[in-house]
DSSP file (Angstrom, degrees, kcal/mol; ACC not computed):
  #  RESIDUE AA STRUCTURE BP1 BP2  ACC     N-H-->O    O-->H-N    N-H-->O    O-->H-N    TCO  KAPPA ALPHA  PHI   PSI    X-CA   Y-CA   Z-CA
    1    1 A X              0   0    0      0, 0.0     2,-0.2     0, 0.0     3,-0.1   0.000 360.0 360.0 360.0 121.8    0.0    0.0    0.0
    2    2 A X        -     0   0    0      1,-0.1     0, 0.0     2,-0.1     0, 0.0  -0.091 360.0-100.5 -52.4 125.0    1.3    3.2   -0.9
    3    3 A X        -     0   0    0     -2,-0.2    -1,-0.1     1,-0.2     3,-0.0   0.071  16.0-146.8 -30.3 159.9    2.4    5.7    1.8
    4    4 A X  S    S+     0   0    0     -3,-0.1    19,-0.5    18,-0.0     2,-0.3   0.584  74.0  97.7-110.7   0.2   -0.1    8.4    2.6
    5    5 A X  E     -A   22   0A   0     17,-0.2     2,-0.4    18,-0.1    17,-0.3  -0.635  59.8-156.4 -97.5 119.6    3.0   10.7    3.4
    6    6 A X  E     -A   21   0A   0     15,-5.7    15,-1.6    -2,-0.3     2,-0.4  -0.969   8.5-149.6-110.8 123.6    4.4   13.2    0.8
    7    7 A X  E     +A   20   0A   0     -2,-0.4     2,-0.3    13,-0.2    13,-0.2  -0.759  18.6 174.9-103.9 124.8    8.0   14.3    1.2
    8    8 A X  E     -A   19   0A   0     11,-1.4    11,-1.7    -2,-0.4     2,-0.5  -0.809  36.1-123.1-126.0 169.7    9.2   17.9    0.0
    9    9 A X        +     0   0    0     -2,-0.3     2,-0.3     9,-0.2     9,-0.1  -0.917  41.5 170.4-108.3 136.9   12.5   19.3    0.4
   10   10 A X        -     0   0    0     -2,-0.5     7,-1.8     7,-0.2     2,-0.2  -0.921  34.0-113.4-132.6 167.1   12.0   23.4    2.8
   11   11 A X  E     -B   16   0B   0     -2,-0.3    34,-0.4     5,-0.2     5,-0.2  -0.695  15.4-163.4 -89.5 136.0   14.9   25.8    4.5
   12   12 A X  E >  S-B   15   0B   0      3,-1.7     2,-0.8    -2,-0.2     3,-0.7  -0.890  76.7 -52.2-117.0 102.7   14.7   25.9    8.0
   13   13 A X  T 3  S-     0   0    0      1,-0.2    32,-0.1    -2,-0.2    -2,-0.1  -0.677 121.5 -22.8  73.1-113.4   16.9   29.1    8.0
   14   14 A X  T 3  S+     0   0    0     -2,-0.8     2,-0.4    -3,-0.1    -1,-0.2   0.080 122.4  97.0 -99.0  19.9   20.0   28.2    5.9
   15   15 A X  E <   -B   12   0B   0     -3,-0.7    -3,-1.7     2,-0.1     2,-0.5  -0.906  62.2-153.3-130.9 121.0   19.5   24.6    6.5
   16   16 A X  E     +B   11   0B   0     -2,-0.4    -5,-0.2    -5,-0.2     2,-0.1  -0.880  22.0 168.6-110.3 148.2   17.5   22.2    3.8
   17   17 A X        -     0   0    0     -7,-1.8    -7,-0.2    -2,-0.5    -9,-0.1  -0.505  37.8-115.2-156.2  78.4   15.8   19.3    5.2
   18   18 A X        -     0   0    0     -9,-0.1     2,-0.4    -2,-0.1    -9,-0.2   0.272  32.0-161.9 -16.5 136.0   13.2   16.8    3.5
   19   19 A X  E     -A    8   0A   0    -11,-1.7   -11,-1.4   -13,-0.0     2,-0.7  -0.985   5.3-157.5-133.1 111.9    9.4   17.0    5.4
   20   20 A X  E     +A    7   0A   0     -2,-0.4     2,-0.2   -13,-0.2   -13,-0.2  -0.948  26.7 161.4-130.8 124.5    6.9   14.2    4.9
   21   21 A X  E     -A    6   0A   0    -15,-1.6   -15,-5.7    -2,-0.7     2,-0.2  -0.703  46.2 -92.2-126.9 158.3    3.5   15.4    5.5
   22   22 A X  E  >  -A    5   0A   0    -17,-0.3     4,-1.0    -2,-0.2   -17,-0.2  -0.603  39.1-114.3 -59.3 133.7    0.1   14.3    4.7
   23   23 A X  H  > S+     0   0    0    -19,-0.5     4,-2.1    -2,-0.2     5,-0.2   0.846 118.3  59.8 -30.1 -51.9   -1.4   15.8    1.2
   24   24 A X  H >> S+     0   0    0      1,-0.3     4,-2.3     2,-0.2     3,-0.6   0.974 104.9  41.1 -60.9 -51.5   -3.9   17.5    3.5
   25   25 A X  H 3> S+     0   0    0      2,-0.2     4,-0.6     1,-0.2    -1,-0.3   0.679 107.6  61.2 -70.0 -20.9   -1.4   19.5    5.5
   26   26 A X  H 3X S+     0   0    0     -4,-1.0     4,-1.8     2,-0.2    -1,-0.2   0.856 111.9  44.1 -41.5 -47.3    0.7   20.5    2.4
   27   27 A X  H <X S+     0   0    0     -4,-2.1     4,-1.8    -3,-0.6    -2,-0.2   0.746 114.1  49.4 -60.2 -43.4   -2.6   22.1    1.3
   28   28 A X  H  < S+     0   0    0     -4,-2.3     4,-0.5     2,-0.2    -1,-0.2   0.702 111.7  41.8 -59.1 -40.2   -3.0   23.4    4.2
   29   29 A X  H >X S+     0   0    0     -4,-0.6     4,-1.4    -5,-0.3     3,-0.6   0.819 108.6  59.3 -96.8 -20.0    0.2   24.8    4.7
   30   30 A X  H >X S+     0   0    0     -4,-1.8     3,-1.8     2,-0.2     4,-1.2   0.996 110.8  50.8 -67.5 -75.4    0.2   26.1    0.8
   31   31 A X  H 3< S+     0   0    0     -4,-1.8     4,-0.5     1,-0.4    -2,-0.2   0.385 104.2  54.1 -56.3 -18.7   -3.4   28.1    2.3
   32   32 A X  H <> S+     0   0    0     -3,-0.6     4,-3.0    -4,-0.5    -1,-0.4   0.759 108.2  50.5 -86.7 -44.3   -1.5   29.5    5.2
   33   33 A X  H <<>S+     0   0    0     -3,-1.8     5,-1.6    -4,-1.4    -2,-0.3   0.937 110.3  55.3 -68.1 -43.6    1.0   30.9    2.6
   34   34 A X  T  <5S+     0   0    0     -4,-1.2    -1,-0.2     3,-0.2    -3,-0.1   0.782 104.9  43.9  51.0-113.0   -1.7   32.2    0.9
   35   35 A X  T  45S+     0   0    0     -4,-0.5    -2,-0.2    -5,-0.3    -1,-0.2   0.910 119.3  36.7 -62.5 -62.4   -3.2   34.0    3.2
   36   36 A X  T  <5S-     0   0    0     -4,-3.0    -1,-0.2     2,-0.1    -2,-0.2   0.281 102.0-113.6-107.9  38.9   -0.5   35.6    4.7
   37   37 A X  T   5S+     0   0    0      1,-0.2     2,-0.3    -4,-0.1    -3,-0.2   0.933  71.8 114.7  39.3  74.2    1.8   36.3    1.9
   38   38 A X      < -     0   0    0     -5,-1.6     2,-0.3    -6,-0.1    -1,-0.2  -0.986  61.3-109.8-158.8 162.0    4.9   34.0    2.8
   39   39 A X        -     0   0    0     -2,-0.3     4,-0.4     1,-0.1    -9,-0.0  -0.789  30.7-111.6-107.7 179.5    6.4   31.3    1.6
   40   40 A X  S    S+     0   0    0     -2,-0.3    -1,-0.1     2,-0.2   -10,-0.0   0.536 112.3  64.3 -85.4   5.5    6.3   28.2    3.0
   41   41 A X  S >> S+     0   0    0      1,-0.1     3,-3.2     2,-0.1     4,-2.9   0.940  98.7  58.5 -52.3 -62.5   10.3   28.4    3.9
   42   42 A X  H 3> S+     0   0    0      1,-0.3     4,-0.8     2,-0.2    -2,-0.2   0.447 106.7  43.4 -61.4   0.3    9.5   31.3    6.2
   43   43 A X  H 3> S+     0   0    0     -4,-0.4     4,-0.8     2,-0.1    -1,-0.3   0.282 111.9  54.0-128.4  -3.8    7.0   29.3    8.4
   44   44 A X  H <> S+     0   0    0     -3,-3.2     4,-1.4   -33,-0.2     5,-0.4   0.828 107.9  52.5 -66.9 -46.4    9.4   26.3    8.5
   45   45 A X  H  X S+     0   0    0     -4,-2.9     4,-4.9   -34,-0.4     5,-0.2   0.917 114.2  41.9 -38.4 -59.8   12.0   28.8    9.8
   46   46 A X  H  X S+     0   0    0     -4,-0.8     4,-1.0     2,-0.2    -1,-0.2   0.922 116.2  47.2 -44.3 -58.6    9.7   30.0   12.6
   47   47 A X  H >< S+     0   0    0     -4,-0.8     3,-2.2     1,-0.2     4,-0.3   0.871 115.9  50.0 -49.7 -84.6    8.6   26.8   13.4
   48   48 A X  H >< S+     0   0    0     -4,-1.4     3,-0.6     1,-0.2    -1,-0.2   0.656 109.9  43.6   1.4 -76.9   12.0   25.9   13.4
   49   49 A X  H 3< S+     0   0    0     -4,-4.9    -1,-0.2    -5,-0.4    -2,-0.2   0.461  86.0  87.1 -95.3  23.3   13.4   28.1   15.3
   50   50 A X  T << S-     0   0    0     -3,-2.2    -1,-0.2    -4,-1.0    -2,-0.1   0.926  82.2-143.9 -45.6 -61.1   10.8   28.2   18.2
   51   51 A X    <   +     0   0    0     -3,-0.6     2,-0.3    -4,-0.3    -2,-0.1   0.815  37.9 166.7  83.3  36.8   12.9   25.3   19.7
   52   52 A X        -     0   0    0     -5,-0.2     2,-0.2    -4,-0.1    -1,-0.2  -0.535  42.9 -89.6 -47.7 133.5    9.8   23.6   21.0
   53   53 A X  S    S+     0   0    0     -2,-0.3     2,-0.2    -3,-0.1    -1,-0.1  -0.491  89.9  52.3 -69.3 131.1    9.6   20.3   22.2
   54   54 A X  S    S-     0   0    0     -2,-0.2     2,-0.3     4,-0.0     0, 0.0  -0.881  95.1 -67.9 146.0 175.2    8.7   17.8   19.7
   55   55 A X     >  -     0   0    0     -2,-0.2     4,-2.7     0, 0.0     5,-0.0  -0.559  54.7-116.4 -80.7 152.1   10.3   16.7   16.1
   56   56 A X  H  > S+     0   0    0     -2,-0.3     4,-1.1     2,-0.2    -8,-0.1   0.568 114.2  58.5 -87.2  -6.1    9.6   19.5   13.6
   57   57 A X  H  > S+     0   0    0      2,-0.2     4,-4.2     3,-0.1     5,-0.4   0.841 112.5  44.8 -69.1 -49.1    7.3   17.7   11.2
   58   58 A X  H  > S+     0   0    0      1,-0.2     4,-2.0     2,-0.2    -2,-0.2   0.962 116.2  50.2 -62.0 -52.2    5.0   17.2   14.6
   59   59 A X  H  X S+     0   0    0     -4,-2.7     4,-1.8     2,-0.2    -1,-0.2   0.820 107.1  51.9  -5.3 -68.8    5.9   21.1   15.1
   60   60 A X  H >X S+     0   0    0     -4,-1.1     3,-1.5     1,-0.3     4,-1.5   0.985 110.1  50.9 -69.9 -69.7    4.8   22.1   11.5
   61   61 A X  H 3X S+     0   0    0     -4,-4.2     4,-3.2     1,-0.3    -1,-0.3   0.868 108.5  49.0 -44.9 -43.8    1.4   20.3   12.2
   62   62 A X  H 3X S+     0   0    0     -4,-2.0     4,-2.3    -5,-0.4    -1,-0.3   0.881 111.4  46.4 -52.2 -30.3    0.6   21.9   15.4
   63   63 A X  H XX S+     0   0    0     -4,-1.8     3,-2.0    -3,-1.5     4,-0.7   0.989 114.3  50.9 -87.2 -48.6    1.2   25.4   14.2
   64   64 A X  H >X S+     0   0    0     -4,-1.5     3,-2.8     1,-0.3     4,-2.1   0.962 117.2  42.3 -43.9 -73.0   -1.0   24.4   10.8
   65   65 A X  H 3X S+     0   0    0     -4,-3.2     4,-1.6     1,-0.3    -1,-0.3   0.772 114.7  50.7 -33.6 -35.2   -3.7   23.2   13.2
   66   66 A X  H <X S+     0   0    0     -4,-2.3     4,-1.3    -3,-2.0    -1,-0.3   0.658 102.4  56.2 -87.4  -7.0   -3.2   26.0   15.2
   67   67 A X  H <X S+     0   0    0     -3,-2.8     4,-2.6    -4,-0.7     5,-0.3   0.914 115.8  38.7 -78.2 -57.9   -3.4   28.7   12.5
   68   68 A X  H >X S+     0   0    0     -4,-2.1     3,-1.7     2,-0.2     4,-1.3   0.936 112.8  57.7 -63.1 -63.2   -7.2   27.4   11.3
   69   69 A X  H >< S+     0   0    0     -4,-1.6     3,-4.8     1,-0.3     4,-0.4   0.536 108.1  43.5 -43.9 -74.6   -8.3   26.7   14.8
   70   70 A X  H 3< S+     0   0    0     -4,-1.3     3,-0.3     1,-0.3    -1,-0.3   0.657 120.3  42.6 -62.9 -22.1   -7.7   30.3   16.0
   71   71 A X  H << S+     0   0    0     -4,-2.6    -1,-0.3    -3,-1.7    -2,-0.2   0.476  95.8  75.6 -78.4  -0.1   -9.2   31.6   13.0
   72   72 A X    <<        0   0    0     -3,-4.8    -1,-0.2    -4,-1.3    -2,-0.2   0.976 360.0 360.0 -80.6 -35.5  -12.1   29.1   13.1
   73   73 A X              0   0    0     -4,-0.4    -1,-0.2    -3,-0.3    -2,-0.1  -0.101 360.0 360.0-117.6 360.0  -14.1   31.4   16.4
């Protein structure tokens, strides 16, 4: 069965790093770029360089999730 996980290459700063996401959350994160006129390097960097606890794919999702939920109310 084919993966459901799509792997793209983003900068987290000066740093390139392969990302395997879900279709949906690519989409997602292409709608966040969007929206706020960025690309979707500049919201790995942030996420990146929050320094959160966590891997930064799980990072990435949270902040996607967290973009619509505060906008959802």
């Amino acid at each position: 069965m084919p993966s459901a996980l799509v792997s793209k290459n983003v900068r987290i700063g000066r740093r390139r790093t392969s990302v395997r996401l879900e279709r949906e959350m690519w989409d997602a994160l292409a709608e966040i770029c969007r929206r706020e006129g960025v690309t979707a390097n500049a919201i790995c960097t942030e996420v990146g360089e929050k320094g959160a606890e966590g891997g930064f794919t799980s990072r990435l999702r949270v902040y996607i999730m967290s973009y619509f939920r505060s906008r959802a109310g």
